[in-house]
VEXDOVEX-381462 format. One record per residue (C-alpha): x, y, z. Coordinates in steps of 0.5 Angstrom, whole numbers, plus 500, padded with zeros to 3 digits. Layout:
N
<node X="X" Y="Y" Z="Z"/>
...
//
This chain:
386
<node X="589" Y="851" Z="267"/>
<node X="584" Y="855" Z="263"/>
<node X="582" Y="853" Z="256"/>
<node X="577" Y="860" Z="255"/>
<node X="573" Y="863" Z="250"/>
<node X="571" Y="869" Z="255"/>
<node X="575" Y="875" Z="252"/>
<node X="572" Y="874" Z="245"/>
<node X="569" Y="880" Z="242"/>
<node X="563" Y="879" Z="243"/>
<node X="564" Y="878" Z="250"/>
<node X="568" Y="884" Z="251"/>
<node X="564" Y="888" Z="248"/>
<node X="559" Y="885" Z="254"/>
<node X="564" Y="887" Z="258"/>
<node X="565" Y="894" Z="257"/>
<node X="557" Y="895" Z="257"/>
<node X="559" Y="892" Z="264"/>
<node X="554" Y="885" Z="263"/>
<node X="557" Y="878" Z="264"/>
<node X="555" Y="872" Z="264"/>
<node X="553" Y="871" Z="272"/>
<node X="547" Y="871" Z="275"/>
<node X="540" Y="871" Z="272"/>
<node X="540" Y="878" Z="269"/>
<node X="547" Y="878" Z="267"/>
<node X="545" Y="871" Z="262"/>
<node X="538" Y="874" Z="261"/>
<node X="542" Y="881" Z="257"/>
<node X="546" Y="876" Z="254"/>
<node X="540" Y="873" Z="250"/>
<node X="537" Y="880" Z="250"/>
<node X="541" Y="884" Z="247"/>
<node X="543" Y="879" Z="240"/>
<node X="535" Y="878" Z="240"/>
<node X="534" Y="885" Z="240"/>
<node X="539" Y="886" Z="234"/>
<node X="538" Y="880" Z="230"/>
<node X="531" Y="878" Z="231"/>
<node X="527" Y="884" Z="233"/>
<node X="528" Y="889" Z="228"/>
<node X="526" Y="883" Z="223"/>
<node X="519" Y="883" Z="226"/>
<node X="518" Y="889" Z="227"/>
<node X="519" Y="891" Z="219"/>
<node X="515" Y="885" Z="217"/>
<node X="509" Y="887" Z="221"/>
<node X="509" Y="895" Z="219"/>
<node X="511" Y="892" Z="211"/>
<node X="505" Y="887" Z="212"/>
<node X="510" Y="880" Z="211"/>
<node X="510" Y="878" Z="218"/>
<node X="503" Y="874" Z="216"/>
<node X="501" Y="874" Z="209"/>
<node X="496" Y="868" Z="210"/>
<node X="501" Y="864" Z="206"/>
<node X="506" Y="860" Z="210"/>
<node X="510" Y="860" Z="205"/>
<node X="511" Y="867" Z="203"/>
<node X="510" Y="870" Z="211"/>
<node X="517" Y="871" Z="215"/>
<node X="513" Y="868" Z="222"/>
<node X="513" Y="861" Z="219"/>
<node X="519" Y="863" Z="215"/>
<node X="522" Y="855" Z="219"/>
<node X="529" Y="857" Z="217"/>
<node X="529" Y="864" Z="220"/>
<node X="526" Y="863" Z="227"/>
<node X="530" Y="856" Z="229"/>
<node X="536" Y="861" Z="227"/>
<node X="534" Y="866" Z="232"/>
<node X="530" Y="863" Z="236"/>
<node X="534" Y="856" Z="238"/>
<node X="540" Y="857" Z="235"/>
<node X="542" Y="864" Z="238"/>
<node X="540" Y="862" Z="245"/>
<node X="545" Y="856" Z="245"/>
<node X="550" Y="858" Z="242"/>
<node X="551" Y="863" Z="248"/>
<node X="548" Y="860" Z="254"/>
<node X="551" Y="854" Z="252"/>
<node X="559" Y="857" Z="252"/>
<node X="560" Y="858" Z="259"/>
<node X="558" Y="850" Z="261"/>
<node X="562" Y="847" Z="255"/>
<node X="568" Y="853" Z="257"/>
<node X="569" Y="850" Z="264"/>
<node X="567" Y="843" Z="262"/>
<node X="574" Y="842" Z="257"/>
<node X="579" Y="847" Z="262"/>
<node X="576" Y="841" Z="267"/>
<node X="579" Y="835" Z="262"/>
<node X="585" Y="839" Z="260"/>
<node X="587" Y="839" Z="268"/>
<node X="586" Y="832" Z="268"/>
<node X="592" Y="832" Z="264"/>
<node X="596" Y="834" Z="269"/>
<node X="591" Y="831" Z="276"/>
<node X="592" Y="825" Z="273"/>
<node X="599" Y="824" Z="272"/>
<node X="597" Y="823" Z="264"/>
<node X="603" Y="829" Z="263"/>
<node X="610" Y="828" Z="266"/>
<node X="613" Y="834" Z="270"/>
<node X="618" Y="835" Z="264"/>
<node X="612" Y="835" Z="260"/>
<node X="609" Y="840" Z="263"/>
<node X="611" Y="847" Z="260"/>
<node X="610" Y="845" Z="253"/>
<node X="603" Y="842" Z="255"/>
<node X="602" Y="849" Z="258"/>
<node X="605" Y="852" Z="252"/>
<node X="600" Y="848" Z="247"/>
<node X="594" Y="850" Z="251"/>
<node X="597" Y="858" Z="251"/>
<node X="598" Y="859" Z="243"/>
<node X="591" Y="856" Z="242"/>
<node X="587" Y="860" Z="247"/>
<node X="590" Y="866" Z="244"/>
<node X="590" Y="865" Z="237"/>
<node X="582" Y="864" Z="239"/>
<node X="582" Y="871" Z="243"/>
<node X="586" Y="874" Z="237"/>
<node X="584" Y="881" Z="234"/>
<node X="586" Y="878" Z="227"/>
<node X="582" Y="871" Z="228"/>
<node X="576" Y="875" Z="229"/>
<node X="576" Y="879" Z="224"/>
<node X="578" Y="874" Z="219"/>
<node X="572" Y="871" Z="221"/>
<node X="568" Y="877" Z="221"/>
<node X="570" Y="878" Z="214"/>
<node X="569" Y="870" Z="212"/>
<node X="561" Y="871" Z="216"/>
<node X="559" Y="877" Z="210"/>
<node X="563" Y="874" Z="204"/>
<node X="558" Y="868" Z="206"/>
<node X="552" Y="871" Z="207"/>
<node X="553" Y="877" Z="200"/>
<node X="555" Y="869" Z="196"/>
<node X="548" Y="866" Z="199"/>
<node X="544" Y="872" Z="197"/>
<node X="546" Y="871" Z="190"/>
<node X="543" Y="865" Z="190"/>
<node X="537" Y="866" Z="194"/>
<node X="536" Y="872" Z="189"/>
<node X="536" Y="867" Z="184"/>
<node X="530" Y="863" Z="188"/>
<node X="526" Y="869" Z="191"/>
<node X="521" Y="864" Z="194"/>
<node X="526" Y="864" Z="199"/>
<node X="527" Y="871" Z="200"/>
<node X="520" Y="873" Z="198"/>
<node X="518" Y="877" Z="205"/>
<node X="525" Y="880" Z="204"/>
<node X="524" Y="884" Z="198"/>
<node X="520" Y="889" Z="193"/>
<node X="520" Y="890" Z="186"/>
<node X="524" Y="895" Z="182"/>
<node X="523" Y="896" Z="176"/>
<node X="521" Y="888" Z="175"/>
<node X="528" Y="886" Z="178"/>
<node X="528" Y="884" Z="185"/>
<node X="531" Y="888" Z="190"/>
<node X="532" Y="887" Z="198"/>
<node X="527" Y="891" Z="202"/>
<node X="530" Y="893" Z="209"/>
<node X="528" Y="888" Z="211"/>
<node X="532" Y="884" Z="207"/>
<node X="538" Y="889" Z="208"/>
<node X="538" Y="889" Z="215"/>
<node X="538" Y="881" Z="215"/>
<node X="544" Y="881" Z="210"/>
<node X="548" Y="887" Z="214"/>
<node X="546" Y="886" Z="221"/>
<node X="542" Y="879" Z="223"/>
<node X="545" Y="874" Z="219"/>
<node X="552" Y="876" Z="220"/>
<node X="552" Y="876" Z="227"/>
<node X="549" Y="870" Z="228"/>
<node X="554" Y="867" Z="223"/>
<node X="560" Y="870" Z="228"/>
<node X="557" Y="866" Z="233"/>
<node X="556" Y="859" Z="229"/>
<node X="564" Y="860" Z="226"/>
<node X="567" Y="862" Z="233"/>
<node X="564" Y="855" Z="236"/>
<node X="568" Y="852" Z="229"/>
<node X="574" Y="854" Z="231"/>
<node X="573" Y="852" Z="238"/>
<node X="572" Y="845" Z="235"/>
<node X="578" Y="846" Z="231"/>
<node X="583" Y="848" Z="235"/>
<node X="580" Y="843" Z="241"/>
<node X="582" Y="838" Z="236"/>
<node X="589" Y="841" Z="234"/>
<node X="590" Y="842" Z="242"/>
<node X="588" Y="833" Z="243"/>
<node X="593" Y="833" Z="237"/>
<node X="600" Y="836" Z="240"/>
<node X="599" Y="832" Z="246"/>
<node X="598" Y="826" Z="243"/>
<node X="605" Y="827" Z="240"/>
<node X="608" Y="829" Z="248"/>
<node X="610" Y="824" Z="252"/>
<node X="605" Y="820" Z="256"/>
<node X="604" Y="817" Z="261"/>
<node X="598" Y="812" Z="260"/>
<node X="596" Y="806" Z="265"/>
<node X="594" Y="800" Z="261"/>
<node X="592" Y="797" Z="268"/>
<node X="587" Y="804" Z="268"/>
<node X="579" Y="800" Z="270"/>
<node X="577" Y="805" Z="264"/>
<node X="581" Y="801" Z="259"/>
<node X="584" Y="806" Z="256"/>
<node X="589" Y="807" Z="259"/>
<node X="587" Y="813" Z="264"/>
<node X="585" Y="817" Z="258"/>
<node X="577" Y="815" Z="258"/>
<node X="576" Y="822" Z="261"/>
<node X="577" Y="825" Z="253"/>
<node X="570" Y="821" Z="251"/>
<node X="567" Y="827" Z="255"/>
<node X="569" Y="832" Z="251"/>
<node X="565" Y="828" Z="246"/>
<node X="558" Y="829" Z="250"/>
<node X="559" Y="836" Z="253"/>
<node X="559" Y="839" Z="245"/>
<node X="552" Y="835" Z="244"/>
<node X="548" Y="842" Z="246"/>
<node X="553" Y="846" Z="240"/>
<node X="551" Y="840" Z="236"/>
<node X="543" Y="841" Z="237"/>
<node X="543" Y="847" Z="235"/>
<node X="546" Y="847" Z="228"/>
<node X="542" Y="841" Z="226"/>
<node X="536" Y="845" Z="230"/>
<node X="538" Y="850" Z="224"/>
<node X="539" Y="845" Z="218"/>
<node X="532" Y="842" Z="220"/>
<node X="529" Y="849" Z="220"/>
<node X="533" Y="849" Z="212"/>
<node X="530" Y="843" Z="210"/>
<node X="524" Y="844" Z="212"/>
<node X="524" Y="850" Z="207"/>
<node X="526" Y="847" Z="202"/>
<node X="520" Y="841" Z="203"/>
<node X="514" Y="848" Z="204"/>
<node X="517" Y="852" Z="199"/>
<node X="520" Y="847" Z="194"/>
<node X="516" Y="842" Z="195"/>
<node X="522" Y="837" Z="195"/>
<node X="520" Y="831" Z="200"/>
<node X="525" Y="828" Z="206"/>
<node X="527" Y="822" Z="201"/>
<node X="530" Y="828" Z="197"/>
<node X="533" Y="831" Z="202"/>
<node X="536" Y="824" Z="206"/>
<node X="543" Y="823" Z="203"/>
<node X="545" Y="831" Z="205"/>
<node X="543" Y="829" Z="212"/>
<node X="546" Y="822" Z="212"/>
<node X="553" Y="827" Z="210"/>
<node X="551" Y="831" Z="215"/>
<node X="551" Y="826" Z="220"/>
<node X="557" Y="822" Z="218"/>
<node X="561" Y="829" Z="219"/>
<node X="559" Y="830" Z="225"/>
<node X="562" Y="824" Z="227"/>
<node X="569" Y="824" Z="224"/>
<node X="570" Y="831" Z="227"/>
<node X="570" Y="829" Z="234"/>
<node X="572" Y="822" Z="233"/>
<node X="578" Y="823" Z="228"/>
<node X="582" Y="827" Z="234"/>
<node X="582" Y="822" Z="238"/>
<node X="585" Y="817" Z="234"/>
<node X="591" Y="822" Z="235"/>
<node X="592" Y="818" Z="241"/>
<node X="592" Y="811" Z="238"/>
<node X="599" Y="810" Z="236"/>
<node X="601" Y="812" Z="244"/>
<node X="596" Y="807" Z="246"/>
<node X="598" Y="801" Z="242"/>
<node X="605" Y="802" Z="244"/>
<node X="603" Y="803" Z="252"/>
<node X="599" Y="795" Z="251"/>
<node X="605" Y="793" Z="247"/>
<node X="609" Y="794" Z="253"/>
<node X="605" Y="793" Z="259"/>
<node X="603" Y="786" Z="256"/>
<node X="610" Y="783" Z="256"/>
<node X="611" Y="787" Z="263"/>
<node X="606" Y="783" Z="266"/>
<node X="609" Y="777" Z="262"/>
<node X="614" Y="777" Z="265"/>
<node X="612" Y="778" Z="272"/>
<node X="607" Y="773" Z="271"/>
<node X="611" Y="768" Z="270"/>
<node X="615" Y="769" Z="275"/>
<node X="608" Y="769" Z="280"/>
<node X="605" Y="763" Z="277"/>
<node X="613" Y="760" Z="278"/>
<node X="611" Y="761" Z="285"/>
<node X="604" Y="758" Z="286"/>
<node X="606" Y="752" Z="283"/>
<node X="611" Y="751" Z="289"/>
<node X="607" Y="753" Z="293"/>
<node X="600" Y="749" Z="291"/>
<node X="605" Y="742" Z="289"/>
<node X="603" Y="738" Z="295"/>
<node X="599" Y="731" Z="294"/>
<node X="592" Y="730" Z="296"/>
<node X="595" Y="727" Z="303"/>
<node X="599" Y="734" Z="304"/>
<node X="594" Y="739" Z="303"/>
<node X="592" Y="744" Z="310"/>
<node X="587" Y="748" Z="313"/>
<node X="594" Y="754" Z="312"/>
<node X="594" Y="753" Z="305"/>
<node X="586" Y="756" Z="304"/>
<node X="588" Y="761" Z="309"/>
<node X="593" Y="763" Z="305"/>
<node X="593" Y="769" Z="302"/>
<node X="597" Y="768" Z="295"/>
<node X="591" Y="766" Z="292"/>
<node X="587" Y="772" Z="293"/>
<node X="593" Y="775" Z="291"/>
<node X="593" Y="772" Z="283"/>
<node X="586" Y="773" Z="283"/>
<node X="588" Y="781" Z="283"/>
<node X="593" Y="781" Z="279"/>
<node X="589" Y="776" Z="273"/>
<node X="583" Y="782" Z="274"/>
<node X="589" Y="788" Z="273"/>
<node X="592" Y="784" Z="267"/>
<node X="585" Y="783" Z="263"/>
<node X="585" Y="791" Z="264"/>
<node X="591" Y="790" Z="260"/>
<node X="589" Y="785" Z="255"/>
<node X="581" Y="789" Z="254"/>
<node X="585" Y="795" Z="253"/>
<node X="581" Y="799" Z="247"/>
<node X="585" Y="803" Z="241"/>
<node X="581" Y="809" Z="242"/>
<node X="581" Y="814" Z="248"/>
<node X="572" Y="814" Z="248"/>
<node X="566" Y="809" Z="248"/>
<node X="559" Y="809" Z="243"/>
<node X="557" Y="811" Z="250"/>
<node X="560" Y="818" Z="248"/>
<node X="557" Y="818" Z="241"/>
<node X="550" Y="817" Z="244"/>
<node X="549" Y="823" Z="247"/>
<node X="552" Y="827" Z="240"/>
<node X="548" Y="822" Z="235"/>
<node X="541" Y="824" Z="240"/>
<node X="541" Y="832" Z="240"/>
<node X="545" Y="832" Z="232"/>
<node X="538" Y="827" Z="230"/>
<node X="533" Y="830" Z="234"/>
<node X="531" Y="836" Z="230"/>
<node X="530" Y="832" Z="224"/>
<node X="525" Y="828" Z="228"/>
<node X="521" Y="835" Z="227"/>
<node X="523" Y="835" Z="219"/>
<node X="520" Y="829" Z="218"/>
<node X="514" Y="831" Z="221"/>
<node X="512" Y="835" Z="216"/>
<node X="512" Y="828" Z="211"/>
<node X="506" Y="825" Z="216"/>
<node X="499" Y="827" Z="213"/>
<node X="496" Y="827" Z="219"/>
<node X="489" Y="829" Z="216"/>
<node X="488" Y="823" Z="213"/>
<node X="491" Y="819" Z="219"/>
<node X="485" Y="822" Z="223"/>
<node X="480" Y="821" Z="218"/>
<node X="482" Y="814" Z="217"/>
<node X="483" Y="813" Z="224"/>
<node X="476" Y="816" Z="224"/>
<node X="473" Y="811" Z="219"/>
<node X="475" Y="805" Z="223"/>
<node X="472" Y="807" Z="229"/>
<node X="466" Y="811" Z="228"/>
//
């Protein structure tokens, strides 16, 4: 079963210059190769222009924080990080079928359902609807940054008193960005589609086990996914920290301004993975609702048993009758029957979530950094001590 992010355009253009993503070298020329289109060039044309440093961290592409998370952070993880979660998510669609989840006569559709995803991921059409999407968004940011040229004062010159892109600045809006915004979007479709694929399967017929110890009837393994796509989550909220630093260097905005963005962005974070997995409640449900009047009637009829069997007086009681295995038996079955009982509604636990809200809050740690005046601190700290 293969949910696979391998013939993307990006990695077959790799692979017609005959570099994978084995080995050592082969991710080391992954990493280079973008490094050396998006981020390298800009370095040069800055130090030859005089921007890469201009003594002002506000006006300087080196201390440009937006720029240098995006190229330097951001870019590396989306790449190195597509392999392990593409092995990751094929390892929890197997368990569909491992784990007996996906009946026999289900089988052809469930592959049917992953097959039609994997290829509108793989489509020439989609990459080039995504392509087209990535510089409509770039040309729209750069009317508004022509608007705010504090933001893009190492990527332009004077012409005639108006402000025009330097090559810097085309290169940036032509090459750097857009590829990067390619690499940003193929990950979002991944989530899209992944939650399209939850969401046909939640509609096949499932065999759940609400006797399962996960308590979600054999599905807990879905909870996973959740955390496998917090490296993907650490690098986007590492480029919105970088933003957001900008606007408080540049701008002069204060963390306080910039909280309810960043609250957003958090909440949303959440419902994108969270909202998928609520496609299996109603199956959920209905498989406790079952199981519960099942084991109803089976317990009945075990208790009915036991109070012949244990329906003796003080005087009739033997050392047979401890020996028996019955009790033991009905300590068993009342333990499976408390799976039933506990089962949760949703196919994952806050101990999934953790490792997603860590890596989405922890570049914001850096953000707020920027607000401690640590200059002061120390001169206090001096005061007291000396």
């Amino acid at each position: 079963m293969g949910f696979s992010f391998e013939d993307h355009s990006y990695n077959k253009l790799l692979n017609k210059a005959g570099i994978s993503d084995k080995g050592i070298k082969g991710r080391f020329a992954m990493l280079l190769i973008p490094f050396s289109i998006c981020w390298l060039p800009l370095a040069v044309m800055t130090i030859i222009n005089g921007t890469f440093w201009t003594g002002d961290v506000t006006t300087s592409f080196i201390t440009n924080f937006d720029t240098q998370v995006r190229f330097l952070i951001t870019m590396p993880i989306f790449i190195l990080s597509e392999k392990l979660i593409r092995s990751k998510l094929g390892i929890i669609l197997n368990q569909f079928i491992n784990s007996g989840i996906i009946i026999k006569e289900e089988k052809v559709q469930f592959e049917s359902i992953i097959n039609k995803q994997s290829d509108f991921l793989k489509s020439k059409w989609t990459a080039f609807v995504v392509f087209l999407i990535c510089y409509l968004q770039v040309f729209a940011v750069l009317f508004y940054e022509r608007s705010n040229t504090s933001f893009l004062s190492w990527q332009l010159v004077s012409d005639a008193g108006e402000p025009a892109l330097n090559l810097v600045g085309k290169w940036s809006t032509l090459i750097s960005r857009p590829f990067l915004l390619f690499l940003f979007y193929k990950w979002v479709l991944t989530i899209i589609v992944w939650g399209n694929i939850l969401r046909k399967i939640s509609n096949l017929n499932l065999n759940l086990y609400p006797e399962h110890p996960d308590l979600s009837g054999g599905l807990g393994y879905l909870g996973y996914a959740i955390r496998y796509f917090s490296f993907f989550f650490f690098a986007i909220s590492a480029a919105v920290a970088g933003n957001m630093a900008d606007f408080m260097l540049i701008e002069g905005l204060h963390l306080t301004e910039l909280k309810l963005p960043a609250l957003g962005y958090f909440i949303g974070v959440t419902l994108l993975f969270t909202i998928p997995m609520l496609f299996f409640t109603a199956k959920m449900i209905e498989a406790r609702e079952t199981s519960v009047f099942e084991n109803y009637d089976f317990a009945n009829g075990m208790y009915r048993e036991l109070r012949i069997k244990i329906k003796k007086g003080y005087d009739q009681v033997t050392k047979q009758d401890l020996d028996s295995s019955i009790y033991s038996s009905v300590s068993d079955y009342n333990a499976v029957v408390e799976n039933v009982l506990k089962m949760k509604f949703v196919p994952f636990t806050i101990k999934d979530m953790i490792p997603l809200w860590v890596s989405t809050a922890l570049p914001f740690l850096a953000v707020a950094l920027l607000e401690i005046p640590f200059a002061q601190i120390y001169k206090k700290f001096v005061q007291i001590v000396v």
